[in-house]
C-alpha positions in Angstrom: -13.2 -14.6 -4.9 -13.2 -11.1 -6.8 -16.1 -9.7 -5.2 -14.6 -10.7 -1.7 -11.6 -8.9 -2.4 -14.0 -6.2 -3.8 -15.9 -6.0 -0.6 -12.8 -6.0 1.8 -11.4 -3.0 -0.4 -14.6 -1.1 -0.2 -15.8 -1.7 3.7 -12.7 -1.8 5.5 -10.0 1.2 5.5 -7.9 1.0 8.2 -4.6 -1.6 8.3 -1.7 -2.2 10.1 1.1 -3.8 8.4 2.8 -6.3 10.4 6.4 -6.5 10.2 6.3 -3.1 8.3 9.8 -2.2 7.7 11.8 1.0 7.6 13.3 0.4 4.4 11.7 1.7 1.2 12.9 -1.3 -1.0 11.3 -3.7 1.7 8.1 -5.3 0.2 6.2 -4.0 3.4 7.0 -0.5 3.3 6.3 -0.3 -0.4 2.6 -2.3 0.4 1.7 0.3 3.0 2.8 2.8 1.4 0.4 2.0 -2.1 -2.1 1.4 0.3 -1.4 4.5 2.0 -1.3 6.1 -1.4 -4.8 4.5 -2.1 -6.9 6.5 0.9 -6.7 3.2 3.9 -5.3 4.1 7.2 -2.4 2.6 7.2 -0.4 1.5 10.8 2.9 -0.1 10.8 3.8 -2.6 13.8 7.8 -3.8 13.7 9.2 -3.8 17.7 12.9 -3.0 16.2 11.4 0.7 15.1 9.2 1.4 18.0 6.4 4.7 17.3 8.2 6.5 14.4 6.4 7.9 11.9 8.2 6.3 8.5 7.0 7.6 5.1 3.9 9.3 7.0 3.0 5.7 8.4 3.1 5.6 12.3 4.5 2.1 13.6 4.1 0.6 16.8 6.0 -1.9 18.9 3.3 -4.6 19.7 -0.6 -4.4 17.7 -1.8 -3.8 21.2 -0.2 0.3 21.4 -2.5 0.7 18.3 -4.5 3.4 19.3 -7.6 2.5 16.9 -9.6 -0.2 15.8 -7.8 -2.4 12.5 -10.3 -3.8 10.0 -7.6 -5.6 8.2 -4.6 -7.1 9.3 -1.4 -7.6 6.8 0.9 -9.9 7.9 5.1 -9.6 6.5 6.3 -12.4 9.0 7.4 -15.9 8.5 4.8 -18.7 8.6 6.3 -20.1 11.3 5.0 -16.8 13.4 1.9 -16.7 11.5 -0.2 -18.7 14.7 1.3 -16.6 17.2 0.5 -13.7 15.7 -3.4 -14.6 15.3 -3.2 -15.7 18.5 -2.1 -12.0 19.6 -5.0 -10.4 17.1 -7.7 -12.7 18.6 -6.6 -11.1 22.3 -7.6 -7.5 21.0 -10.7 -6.1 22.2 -12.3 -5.4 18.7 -11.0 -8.0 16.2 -9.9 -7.1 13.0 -12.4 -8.4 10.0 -9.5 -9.6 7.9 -6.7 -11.2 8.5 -4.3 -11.2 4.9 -0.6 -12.9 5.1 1.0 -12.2 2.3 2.8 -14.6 -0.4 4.5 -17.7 0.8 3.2 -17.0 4.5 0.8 -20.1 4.9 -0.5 -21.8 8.2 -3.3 -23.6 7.7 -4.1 -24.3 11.5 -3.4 -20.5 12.2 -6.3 -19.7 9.3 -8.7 -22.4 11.0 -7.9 -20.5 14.1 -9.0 -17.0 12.5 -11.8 -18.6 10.6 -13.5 -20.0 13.4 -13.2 -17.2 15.3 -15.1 -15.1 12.5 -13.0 -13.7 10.8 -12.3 -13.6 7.3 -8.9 -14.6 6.0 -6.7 -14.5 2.8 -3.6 -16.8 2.6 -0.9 -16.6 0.3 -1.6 -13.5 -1.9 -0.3 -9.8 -2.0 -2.6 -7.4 -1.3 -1.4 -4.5 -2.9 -1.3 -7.0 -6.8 -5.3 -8.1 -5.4 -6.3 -4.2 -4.7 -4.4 -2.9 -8.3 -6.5 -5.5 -10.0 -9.6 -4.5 -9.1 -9.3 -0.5 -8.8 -6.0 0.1 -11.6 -8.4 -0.4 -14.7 
């Protein structure tokens, strides 16, 4: 599973943070901002803050007013939103290439849903911990 992680590091640089949140002590702010910090592209989507820029990361009300492609997207929601949401992805024009839901955020018919649509997706795990394993040694 390393060398996926690896590989999803290395090819894919832009990200939009779902549920990206205004305040610094928020586990999504501080995520987007490392990864910020760590040269991705880094897009926050949260309809309460509607197209501010917060710590130099420009959020947007729905996924669909990104004005870019996303190769990965985060997702800071509850499970219970988690299906929804990659229903919403799957609607895009261009598809992300990773979906990642952070800890505790687990559907597994939403990650069936992603999977068998083609696209690649990790459950249950913090990206920002995955990414400092791999590059913080």
């Amino acid at each position: 599973m390393e060398k996926d992680y690896l590989n999803i590091f290395k090819d894919h640089k832009s990200i939009a943070v779902i549920g990206y949140s205004d305040k610094k002590q928020r586990a999504s702010n501080r995520i987007g901002r490392y990864l910020l910090e760590h040269g991705y592209e880094v897009t926050g989507v949260n309809p309460f803050i509607k197209e501010e820029v917060i710590d130099n990361i420009q959020v947007y009300n729905t996924i669909y007013d990104i004005p870019r492609n996303i190769d990965i997207v985060n997702i800071f929601r509850r499970s219970e939103f988690l299906y929804d949401h990659i229903t919403e992805i799957l609607s895009l024009n261009t598809k992300p290439k990773v979906i990642w839901t952070q800890l505790g955020v687990i559907d597994p018919e939403a990650k069936k849903l992603a999977e068998d649509n083609g696209i690649k997706y990790v459950q249950n795990k913090c990206i920002m911990v995955e990414h400092n394993k791999l590059f913080s040694e």
